[in-house]
C-alpha positions as a LaTeX table, in Angstrom:
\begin{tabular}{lrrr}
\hline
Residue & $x$ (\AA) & $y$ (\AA) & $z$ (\AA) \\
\hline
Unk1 & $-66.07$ & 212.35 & 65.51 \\
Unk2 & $-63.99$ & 211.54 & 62.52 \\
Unk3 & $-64.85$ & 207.63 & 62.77 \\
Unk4 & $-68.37$ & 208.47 & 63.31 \\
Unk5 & $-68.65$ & 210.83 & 59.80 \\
Unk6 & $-66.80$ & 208.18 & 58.15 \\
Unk7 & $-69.22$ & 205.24 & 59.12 \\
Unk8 & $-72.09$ & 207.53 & 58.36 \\
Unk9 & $-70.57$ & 208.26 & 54.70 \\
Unk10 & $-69.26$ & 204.73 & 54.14 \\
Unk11 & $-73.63$ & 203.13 & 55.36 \\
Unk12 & $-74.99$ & 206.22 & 52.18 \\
Unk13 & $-73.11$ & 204.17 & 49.60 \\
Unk14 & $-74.58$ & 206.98 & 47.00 \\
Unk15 & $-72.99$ & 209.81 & 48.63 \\
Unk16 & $-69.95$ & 207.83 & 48.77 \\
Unk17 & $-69.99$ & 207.00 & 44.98 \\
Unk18 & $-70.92$ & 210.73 & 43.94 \\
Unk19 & $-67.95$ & 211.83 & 46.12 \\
Unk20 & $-65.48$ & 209.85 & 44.31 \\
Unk21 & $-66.49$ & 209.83 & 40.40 \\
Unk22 & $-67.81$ & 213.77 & 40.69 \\
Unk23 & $-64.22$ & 214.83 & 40.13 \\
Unk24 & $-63.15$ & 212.67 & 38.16 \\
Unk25 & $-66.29$ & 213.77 & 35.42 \\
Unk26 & $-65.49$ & 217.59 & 35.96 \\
Unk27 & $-62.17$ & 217.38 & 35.73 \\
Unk28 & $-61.92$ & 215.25 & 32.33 \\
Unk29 & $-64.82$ & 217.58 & 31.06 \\
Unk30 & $-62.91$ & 220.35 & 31.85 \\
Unk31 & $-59.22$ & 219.01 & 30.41 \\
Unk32 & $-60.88$ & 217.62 & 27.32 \\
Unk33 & $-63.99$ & 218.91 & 26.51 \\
Unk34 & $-63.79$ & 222.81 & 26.92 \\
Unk35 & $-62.79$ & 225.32 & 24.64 \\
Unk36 & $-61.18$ & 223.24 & 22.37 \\
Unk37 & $-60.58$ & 224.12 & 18.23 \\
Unk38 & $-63.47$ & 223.20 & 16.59 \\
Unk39 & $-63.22$ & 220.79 & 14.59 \\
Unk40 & $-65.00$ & 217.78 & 12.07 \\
Unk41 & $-67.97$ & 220.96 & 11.35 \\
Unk42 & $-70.26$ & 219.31 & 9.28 \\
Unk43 & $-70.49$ & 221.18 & 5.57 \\
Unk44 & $-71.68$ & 219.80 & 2.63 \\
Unk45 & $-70.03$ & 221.15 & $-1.05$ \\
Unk46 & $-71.15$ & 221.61 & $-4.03$ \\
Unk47 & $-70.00$ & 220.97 & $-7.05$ \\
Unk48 & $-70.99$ & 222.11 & $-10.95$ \\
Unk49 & $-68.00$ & 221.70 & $-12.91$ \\
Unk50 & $-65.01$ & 219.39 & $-13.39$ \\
Unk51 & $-61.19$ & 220.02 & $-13.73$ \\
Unk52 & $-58.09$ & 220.47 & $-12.18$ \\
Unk53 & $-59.28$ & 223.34 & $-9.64$ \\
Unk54 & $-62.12$ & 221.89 & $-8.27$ \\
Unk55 & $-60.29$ & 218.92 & $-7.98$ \\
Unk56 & $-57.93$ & 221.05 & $-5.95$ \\
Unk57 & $-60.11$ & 222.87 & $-3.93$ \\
Unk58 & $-61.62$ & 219.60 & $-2.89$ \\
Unk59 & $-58.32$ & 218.12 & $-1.71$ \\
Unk60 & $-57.83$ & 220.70 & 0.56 \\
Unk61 & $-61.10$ & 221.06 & 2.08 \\
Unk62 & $-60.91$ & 217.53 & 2.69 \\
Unk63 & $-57.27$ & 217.65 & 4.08 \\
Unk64 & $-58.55$ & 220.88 & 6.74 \\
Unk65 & $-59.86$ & 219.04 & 10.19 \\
Unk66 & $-62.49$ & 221.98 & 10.48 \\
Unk67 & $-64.45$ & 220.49 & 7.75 \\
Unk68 & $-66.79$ & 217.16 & 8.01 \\
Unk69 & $-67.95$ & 216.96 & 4.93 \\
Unk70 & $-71.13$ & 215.10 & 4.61 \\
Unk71 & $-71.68$ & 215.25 & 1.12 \\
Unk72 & $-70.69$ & 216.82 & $-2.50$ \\
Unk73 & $-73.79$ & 217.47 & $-4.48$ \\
Unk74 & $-74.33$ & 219.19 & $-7.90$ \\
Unk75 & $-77.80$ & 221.25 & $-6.70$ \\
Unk76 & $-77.23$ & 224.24 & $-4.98$ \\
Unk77 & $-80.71$ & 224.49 & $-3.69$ \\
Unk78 & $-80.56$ & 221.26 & $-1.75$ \\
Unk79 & $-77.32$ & 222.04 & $-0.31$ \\
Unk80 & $-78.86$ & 225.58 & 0.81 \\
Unk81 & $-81.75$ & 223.38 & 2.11 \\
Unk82 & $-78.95$ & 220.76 & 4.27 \\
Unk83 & $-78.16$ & 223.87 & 5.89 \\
Unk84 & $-81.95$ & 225.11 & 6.53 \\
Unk85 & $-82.80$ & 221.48 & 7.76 \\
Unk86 & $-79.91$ & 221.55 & 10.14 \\
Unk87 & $-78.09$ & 218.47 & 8.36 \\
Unk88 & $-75.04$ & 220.38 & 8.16 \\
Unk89 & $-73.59$ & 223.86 & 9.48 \\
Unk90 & $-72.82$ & 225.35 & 5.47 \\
Unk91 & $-73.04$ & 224.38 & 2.06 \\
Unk92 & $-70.12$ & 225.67 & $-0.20$ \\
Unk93 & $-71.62$ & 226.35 & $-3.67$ \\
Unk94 & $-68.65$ & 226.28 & $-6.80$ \\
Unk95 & $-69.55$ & 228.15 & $-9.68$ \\
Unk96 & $-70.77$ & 226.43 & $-12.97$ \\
Unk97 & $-66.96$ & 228.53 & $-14.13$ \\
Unk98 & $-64.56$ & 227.64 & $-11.63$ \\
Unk99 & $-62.24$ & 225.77 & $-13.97$ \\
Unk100 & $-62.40$ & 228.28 & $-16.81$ \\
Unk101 & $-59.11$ & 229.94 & $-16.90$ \\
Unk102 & $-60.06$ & 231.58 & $-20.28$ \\
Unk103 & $-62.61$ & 233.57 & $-18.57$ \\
Unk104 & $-61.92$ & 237.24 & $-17.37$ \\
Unk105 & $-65.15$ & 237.14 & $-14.69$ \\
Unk106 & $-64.51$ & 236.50 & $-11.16$ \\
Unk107 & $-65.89$ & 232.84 & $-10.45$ \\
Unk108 & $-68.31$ & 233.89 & $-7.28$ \\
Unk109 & $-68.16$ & 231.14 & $-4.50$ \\
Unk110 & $-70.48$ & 231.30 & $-2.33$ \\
Unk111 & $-70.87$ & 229.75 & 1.51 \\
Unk112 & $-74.48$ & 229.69 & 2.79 \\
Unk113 & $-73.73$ & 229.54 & 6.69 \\
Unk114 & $-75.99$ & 228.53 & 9.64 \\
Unk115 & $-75.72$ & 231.81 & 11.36 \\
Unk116 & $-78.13$ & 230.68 & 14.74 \\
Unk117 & $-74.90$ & 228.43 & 15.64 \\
Unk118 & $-72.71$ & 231.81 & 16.42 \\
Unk119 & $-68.96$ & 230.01 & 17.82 \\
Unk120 & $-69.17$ & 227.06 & 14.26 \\
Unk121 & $-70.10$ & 230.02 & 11.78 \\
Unk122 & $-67.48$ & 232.46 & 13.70 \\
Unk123 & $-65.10$ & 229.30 & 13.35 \\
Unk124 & $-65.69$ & 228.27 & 9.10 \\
Unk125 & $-66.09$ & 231.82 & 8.04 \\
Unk126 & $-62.20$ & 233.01 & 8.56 \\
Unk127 & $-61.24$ & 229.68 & 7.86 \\
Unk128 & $-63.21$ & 229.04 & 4.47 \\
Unk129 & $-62.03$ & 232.74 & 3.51 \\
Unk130 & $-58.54$ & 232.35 & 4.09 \\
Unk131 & $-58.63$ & 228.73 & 1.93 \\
Unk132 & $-60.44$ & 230.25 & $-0.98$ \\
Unk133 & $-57.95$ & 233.55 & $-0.63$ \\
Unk134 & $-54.78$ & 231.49 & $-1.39$ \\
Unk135 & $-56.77$ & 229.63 & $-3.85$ \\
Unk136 & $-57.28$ & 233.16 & $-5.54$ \\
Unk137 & $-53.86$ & 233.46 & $-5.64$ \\
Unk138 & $-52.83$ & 230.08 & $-7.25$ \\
Unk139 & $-55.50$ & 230.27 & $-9.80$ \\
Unk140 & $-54.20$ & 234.06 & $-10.46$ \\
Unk141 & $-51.42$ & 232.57 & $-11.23$ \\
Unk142 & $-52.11$ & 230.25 & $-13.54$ \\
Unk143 & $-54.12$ & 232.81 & $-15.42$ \\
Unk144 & $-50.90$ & 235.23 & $-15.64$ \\
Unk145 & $-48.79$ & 232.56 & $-17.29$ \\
Unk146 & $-51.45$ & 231.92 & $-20.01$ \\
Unk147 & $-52.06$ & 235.08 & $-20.36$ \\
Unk148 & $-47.76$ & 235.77 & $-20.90$ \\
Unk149 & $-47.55$ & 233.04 & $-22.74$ \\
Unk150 & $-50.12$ & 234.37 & $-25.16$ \\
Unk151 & $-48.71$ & 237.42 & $-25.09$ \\
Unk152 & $-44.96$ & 236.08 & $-25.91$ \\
Unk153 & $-46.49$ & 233.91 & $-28.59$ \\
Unk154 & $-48.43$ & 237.11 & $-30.60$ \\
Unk155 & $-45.35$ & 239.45 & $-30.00$ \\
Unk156 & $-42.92$ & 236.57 & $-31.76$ \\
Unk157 & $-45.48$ & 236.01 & $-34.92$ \\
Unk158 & $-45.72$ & 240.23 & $-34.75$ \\
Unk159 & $-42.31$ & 240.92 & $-35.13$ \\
Unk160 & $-42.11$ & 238.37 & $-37.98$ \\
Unk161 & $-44.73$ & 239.73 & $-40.09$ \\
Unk162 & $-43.71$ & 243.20 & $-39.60$ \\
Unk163 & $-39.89$ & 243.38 & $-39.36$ \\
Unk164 & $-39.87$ & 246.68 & $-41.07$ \\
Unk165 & $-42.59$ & 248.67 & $-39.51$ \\
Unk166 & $-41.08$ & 250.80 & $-36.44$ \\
Unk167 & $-42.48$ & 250.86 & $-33.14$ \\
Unk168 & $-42.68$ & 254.11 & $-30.56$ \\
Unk169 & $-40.88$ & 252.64 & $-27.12$ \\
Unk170 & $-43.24$ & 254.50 & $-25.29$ \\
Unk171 & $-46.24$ & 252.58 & $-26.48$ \\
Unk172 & $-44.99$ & 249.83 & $-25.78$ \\
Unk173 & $-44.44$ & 250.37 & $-22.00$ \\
Unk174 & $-47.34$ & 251.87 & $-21.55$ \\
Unk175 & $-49.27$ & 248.74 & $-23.00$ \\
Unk176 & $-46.71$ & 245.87 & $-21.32$ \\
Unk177 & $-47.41$ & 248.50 & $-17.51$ \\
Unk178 & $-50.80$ & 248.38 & $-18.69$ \\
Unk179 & $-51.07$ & 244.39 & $-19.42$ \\
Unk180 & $-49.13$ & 243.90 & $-15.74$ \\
Unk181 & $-52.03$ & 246.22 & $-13.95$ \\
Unk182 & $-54.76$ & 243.99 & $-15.45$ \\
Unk183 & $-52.76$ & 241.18 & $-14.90$ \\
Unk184 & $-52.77$ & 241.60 & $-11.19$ \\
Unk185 & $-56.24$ & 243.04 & $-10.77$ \\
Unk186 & $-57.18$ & 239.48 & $-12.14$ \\
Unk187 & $-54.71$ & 237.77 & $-9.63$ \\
Unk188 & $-56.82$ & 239.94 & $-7.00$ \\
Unk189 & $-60.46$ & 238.83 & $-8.63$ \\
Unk190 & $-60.42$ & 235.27 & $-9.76$ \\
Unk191 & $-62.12$ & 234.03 & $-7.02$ \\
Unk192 & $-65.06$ & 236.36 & $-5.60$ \\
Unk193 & $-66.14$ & 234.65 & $-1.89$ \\
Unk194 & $-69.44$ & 235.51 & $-0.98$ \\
Unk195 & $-71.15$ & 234.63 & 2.96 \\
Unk196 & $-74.83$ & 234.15 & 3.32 \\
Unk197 & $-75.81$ & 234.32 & 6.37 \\
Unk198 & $-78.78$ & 232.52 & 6.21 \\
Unk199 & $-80.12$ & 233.55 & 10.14 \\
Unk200 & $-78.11$ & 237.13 & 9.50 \\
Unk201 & $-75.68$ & 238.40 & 12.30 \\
Unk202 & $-76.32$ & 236.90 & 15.47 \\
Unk203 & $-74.15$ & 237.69 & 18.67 \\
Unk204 & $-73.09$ & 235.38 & 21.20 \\
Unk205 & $-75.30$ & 236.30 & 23.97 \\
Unk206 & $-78.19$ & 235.54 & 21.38 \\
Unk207 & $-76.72$ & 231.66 & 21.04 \\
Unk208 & $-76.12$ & 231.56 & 24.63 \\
Unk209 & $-79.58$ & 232.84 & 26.00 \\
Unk210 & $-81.70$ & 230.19 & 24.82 \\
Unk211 & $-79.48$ & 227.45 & 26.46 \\
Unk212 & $-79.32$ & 229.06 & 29.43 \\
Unk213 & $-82.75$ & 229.26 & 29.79 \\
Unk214 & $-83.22$ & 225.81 & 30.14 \\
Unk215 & $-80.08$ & 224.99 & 31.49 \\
Unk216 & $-82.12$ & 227.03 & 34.62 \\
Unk217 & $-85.32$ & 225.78 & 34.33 \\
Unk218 & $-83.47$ & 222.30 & 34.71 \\
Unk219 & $-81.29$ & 223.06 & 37.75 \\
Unk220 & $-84.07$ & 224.85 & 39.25 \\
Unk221 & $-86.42$ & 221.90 & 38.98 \\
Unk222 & $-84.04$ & 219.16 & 40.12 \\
Unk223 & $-83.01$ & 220.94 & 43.41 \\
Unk224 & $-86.30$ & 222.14 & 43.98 \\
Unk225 & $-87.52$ & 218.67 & 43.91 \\
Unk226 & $-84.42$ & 217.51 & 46.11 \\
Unk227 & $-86.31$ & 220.38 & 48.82 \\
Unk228 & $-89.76$ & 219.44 & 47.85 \\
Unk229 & $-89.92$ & 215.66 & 48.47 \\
Unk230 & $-86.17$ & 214.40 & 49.56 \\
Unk231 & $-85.94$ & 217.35 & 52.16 \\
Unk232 & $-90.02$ & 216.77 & 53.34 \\
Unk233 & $-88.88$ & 213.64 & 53.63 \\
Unk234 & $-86.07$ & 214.04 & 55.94 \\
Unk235 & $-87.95$ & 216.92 & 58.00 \\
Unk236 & $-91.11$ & 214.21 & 58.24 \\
Unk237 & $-93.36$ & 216.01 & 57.04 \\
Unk238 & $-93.93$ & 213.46 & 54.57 \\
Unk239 & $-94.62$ & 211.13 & 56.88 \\
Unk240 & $-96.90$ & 212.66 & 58.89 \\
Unk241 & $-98.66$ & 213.52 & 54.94 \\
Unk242 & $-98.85$ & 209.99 & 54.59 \\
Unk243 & $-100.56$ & 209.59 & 57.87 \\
Unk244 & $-104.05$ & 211.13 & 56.48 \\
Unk245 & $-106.11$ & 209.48 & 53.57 \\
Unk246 & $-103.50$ & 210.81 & 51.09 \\
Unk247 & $-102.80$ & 208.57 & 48.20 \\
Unk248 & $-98.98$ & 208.49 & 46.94 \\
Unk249 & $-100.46$ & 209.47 & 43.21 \\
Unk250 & $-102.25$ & 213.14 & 44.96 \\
Unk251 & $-98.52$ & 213.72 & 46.90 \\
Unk252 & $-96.96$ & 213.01 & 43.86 \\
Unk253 & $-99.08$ & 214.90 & 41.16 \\
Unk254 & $-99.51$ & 217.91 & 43.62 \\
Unk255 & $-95.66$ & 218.33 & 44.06 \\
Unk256 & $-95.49$ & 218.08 & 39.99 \\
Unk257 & $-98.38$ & 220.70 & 39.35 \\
Unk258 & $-96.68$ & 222.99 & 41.61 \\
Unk259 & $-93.49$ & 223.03 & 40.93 \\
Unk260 & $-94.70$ & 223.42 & 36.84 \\
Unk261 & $-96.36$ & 226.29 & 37.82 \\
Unk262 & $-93.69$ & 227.87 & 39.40 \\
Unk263 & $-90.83$ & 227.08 & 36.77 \\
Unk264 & $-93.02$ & 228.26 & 34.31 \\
Unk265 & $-93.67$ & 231.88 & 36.13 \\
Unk266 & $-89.72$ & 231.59 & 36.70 \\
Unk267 & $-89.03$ & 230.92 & 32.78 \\
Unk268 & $-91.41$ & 233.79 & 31.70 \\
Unk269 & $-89.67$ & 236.08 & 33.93 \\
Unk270 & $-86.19$ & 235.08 & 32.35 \\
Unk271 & $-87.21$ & 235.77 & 28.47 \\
Unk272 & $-88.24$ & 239.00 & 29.75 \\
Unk273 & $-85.63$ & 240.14 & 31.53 \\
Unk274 & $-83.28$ & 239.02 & 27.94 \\
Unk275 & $-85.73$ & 240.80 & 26.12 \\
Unk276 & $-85.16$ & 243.75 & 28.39 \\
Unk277 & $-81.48$ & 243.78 & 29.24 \\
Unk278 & $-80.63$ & 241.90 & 26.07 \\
Unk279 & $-82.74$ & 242.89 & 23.45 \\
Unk280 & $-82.92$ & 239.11 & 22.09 \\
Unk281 & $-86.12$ & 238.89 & 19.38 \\
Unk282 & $-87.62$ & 235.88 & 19.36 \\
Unk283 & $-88.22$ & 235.00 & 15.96 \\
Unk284 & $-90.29$ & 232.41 & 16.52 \\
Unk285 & $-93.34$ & 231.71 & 18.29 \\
Unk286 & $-94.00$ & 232.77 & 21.93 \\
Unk287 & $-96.04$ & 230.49 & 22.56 \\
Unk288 & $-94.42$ & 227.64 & 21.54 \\
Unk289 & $-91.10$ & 229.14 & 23.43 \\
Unk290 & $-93.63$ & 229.11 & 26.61 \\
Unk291 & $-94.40$ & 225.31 & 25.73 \\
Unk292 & $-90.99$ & 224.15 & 25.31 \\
Unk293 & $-90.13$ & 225.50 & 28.37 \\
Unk294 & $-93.14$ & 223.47 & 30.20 \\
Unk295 & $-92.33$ & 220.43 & 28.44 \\
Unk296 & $-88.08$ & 220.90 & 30.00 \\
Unk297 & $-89.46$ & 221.40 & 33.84 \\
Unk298 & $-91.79$ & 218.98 & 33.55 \\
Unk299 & $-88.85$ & 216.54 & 32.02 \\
Unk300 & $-86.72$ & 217.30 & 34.77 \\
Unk301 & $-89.30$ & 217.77 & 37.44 \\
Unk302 & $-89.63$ & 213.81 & 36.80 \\
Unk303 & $-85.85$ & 213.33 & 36.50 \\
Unk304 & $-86.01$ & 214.83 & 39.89 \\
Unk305 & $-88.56$ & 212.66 & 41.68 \\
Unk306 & $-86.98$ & 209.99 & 40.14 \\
Unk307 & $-84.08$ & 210.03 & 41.93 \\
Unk308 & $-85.86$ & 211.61 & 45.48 \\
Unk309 & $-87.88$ & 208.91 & 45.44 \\
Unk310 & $-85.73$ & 206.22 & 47.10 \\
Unk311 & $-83.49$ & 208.52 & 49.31 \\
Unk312 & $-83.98$ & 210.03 & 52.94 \\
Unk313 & $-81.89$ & 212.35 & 53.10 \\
Unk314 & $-81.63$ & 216.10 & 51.27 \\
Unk315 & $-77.76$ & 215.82 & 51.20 \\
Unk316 & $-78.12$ & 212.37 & 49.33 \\
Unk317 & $-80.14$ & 213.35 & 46.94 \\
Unk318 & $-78.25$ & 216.36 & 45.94 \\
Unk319 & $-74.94$ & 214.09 & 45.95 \\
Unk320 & $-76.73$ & 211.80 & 43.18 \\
Unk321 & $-78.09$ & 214.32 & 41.23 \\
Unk322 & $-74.94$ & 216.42 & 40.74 \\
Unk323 & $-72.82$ & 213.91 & 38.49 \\
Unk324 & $-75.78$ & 214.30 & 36.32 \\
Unk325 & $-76.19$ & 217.68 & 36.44 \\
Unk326 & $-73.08$ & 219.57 & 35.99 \\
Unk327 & $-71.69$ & 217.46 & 33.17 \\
Unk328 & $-75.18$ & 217.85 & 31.27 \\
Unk329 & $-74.41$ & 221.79 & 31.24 \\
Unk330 & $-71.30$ & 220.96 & 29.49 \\
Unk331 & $-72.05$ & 218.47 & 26.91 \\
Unk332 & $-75.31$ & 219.39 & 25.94 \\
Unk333 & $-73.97$ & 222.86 & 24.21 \\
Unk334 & $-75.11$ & 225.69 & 26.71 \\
Unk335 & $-71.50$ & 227.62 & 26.25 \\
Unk336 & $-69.81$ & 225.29 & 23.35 \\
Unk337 & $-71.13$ & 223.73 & 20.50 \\
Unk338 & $-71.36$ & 220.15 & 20.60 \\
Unk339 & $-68.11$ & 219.65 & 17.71 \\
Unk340 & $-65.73$ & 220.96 & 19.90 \\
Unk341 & $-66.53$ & 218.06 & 22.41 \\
Unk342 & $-64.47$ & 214.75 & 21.86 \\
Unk343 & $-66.30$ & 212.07 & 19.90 \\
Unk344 & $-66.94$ & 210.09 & 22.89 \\
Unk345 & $-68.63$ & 213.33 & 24.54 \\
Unk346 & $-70.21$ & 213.92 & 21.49 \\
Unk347 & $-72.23$ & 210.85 & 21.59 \\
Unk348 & $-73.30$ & 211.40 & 25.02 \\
Unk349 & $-74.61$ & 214.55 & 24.75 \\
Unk350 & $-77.44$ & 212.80 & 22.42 \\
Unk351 & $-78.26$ & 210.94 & 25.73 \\
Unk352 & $-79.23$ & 213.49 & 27.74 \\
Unk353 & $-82.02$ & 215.58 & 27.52 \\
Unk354 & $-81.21$ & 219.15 & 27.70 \\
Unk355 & $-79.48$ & 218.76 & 24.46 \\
Unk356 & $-82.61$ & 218.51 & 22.76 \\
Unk357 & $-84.33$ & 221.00 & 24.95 \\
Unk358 & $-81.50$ & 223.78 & 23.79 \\
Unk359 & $-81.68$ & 222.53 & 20.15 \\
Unk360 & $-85.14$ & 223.46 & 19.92 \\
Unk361 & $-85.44$ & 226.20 & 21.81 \\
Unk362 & $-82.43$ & 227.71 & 19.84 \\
Unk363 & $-84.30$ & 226.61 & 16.40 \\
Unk364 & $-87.52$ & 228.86 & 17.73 \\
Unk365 & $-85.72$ & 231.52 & 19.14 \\
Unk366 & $-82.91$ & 231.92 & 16.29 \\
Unk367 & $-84.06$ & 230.16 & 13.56 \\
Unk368 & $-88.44$ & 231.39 & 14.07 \\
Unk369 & $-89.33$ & 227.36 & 12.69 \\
Unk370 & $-92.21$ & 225.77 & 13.49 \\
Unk371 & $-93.04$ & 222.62 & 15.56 \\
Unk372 & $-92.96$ & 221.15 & 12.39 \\
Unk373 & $-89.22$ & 221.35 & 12.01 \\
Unk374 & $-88.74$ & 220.38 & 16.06 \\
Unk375 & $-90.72$ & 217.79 & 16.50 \\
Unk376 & $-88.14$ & 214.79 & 17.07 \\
Unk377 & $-87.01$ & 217.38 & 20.07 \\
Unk378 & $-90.12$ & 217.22 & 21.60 \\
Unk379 & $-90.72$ & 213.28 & 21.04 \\
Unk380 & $-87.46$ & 212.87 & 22.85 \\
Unk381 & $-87.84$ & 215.29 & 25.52 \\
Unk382 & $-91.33$ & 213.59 & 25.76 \\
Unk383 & $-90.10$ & 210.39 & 26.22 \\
Unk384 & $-87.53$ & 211.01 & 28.66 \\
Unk385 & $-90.65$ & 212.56 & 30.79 \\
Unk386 & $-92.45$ & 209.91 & 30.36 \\
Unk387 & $-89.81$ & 207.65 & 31.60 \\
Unk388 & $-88.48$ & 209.05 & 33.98 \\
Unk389 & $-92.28$ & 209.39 & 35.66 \\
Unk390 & $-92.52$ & 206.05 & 35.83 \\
Unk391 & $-89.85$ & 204.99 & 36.74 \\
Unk392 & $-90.39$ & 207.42 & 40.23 \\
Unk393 & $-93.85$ & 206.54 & 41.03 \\
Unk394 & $-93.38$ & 203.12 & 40.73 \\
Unk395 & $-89.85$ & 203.63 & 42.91 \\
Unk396 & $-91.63$ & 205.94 & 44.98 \\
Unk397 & $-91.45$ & 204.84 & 48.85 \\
Unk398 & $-93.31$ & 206.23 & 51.14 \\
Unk399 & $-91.97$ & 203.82 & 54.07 \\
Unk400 & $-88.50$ & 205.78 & 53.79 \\
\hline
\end{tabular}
């Protein structure tokens, strides 16, 4: 019995392949790919003065691995706008009177953070606050020894010009206890960080519901095609379909139609049960949520008949399609944002498809933008569809 499983494995070379390399993806997902530190978040700075400080601060937002920066501009508006766009995760914005010492204003730095990406903004926010906290404290510093120094300098010429005159002790304390409390109320204001939030508080299960809802519709579709034409298939009741006047193009497009319709009842059911259970607001449009979600099934509805298309079996097709699917969940940012993935995962999740099905529906439910402001998401997911349709009716065999 053993020899005969063996043979049977060893003639669906597929199966054979999945059984080996499926491991091997999950487990190197899992080791180096999950959870980690974020790290290399994109930020862009801004800059409007020069001097020793900024130069400073620079430095060491340069030297922190959380930061990529992608820029230092001198316009805060366009660096508010990077964030908007989706360029980068937050602008930092340095006051026009960050290197004025001589000033006794806090200088107000200010971090305009994409909110709709909860674990980056929940990752730079303590981060940026504790940099720009011991930079306080250094440029505090400073300030107190100019200040002394002043002090010491006026006291000397003082005592000069007015050897004679005498002085009540108790003044004096009071003004040098008086000069050390506004001394280190300074230390404690010289830098005044501000967070914009530009999305405003969003929760996790808010960044997690969009993904998930595709992240269904997709595994939904691809093992309900699996049933629908790989598992007809092996039951023969495709063959016996075949056996009427049927074209392969009415099989086809009737298996597509209704498995669209159902995803699409499933996905509608989903957004209200987060609405209920969740209360998640949809800031966007419904409509365009609904459309998204279409556009997703009817990606991986093709993905799916892609792949059913030249196997007999159920159990062969789901063996194929599970190296794709699992590792899509993870790289494609349903539970992580894409930064904390290695770079090499990092540049595969821009091959897959669901990444740009979650980035868009995350921009219409968190963000409420447009299709304007989506639409290389939908080209792409468009194009996989397109693709991957043709590549499984021209596969398709109906001799199988």
């Amino acid at each position: 019995m053993i020899k005969k499983d063996l043979m049977v494995l060893w003639r669906h070379k597929p199966r054979l392949l999945s059984i080996i390399l499926f491991p091997i993806i999950m487990i190197t997902l899992f080791g180096y790919g999950m959870g980690g530190t974020l790290d290399n978040i994109p930020i862009v700075v801004v800059e409007q003065s020069n001097g020793p400080i900024t130069d400073q601060t620079l430095d060491a937002l340069k030297s922190m691995s959380i930061y990529d920066i992608k820029g230092i501009i001198s316009d805060p508006d366009k660096g508010k706008e990077m964030v908007e766009s989706g360029q980068v995760k937050a602008a930092i914005i340095l006051p026009s009177n960050y290197d004025n010492l001589t000033t006794n204003q806090p200088q107000s730095v200010v971090m305009y953070v994409d909110s709709s990406d909860q674990m980056a903004s929940q990752a730079l926010i303590p981060a940026t606050q504790a940099l720009f906290s011991k930079i306080s404290s250094q440029v505090g510093l400073e300030k107190m020894q100019m200040n002394n120094s002043g002090s010491t300098a006026e006291s000397s010429q003082s005592a000069s010009n007015q050897s004679g005159i005498q002085v009540n002790t108790s003044q004096v304390d009071s003004a040098q206890n008086g000069g050390i409390v506004a001394s280190f109320q300074n230390l404690a204001n010289t830098v005044n960080f501000q967070i914009d939030k530009i999305y405003g508080d969003i929760k996790y299960i808010d960044f997690l519901v969009p993904a998930v809802l595709a992240m269904t519709v997709m595994m939904s579709c691809m093992m309900g095609m699996g049933e629908s034409i790989a598992g007809e298939r092996e039951r023969g009741e495709l063959a016996r379909l075949f056996m009427t006047p049927t074209s392969v193009s009415t099989v086809v497009g009737g298996k597509i139609i209704s498995k669209l319709v159902i995803e699409t009842g499933r996905a509608l059911v989903l957004i209200i049960a987060a609405v209920i259970l969740f209360g998640i607001i949809i800031k966007g449009s419904m409509g365009l949520t609904l459309l998204l979600l279409v556009l997703t099934a009817l990606c991986f509805v093709g993905f799916g008949m892609m792949v059913s298309a030249r196997v007999s079996t159920q159990e062969d097709y789901v063996q194929m399609v599970m190296p794709f699917t699992m590792p899509m969940m993870f790289v494609s940012g349903v539970f992580y944002p894409v930064e904390t993935m290695p770079w090499i995962f990092q540049k595969i999740a821009y091959i897959v498809p669901l990444t740009y099905a979650n980035d868009a529906l995350r921009s219409v439910m968190l963000k409420g933008v447009g299709m304007g402001a989506i639409w290389l998401d939908i080209a792409v997911l468009a194009g996989f569809t397109i693709l991957f349709f043709a590549l499984g009716v021209r596969n398709f065999d109906r001799d199988i």
